[in-house]
C-alpha positions in Angstrom: 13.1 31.0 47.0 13.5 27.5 47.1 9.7 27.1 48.5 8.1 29.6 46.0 9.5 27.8 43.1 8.0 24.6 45.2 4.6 25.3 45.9 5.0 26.7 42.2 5.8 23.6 40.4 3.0 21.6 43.3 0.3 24.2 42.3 0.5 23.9 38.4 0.7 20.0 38.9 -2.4 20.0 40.9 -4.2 22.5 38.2 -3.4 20.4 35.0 -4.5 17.3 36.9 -7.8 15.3 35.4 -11.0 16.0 37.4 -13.0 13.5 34.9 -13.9 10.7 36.9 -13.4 7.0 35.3 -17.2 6.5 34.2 -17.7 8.0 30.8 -21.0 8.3 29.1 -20.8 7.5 25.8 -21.6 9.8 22.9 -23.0 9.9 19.7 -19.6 10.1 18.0 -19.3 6.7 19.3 -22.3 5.8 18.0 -21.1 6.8 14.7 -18.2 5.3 14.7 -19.5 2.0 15.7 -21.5 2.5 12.1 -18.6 3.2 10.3 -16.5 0.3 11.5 -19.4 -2.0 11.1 -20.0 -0.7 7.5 -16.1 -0.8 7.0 -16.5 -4.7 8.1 -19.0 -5.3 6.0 -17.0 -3.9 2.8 -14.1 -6.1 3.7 -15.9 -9.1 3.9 -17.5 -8.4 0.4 -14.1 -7.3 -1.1 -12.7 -10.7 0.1 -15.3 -12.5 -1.5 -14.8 -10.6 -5.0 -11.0 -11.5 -4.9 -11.7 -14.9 -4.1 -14.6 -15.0 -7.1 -11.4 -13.2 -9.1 -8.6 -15.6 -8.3 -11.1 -19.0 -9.3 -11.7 -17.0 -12.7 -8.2 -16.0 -13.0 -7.6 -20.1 -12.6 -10.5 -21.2 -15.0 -8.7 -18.7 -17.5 -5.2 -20.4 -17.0 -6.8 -23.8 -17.2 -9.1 -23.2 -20.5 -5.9 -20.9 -22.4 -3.4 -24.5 -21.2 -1.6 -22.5 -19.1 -0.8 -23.9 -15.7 
């Protein structure tokens, strides 16, 4: 019994082992996803340019109302 359950238990491991091999090709959701981070890159860098355009307005405000 003992050797049923462990040829068993040795069978299933060697059946839900990979067989991919370590050189992927890539795909084209890569390729789109590449494009989105990119795109998401680009939108960060212009958001962090309005906040900074905000935050020397916000200041000019202060300064011209004579609040500091």
């Amino acid at each position: 019994m003992k050797i049923l359950i462990i040829l068993t238990m040795s069978l299933l491991v060697f059946a839900c082992s990979s067989g991919e091999s370590d050189s992927r090709e890539e795909t084209i959701g890569k390729e789109i996803a590449d494009g989105f981070n990119e795109s998401m890159d680009k939108a960060r860098a212009i958001e962090d340019q309005m906040m900074e355009q905000k935050e020397k307005m916000d200041e000019a405000l202060r300064q011209a109302e004579g609040i500091e």
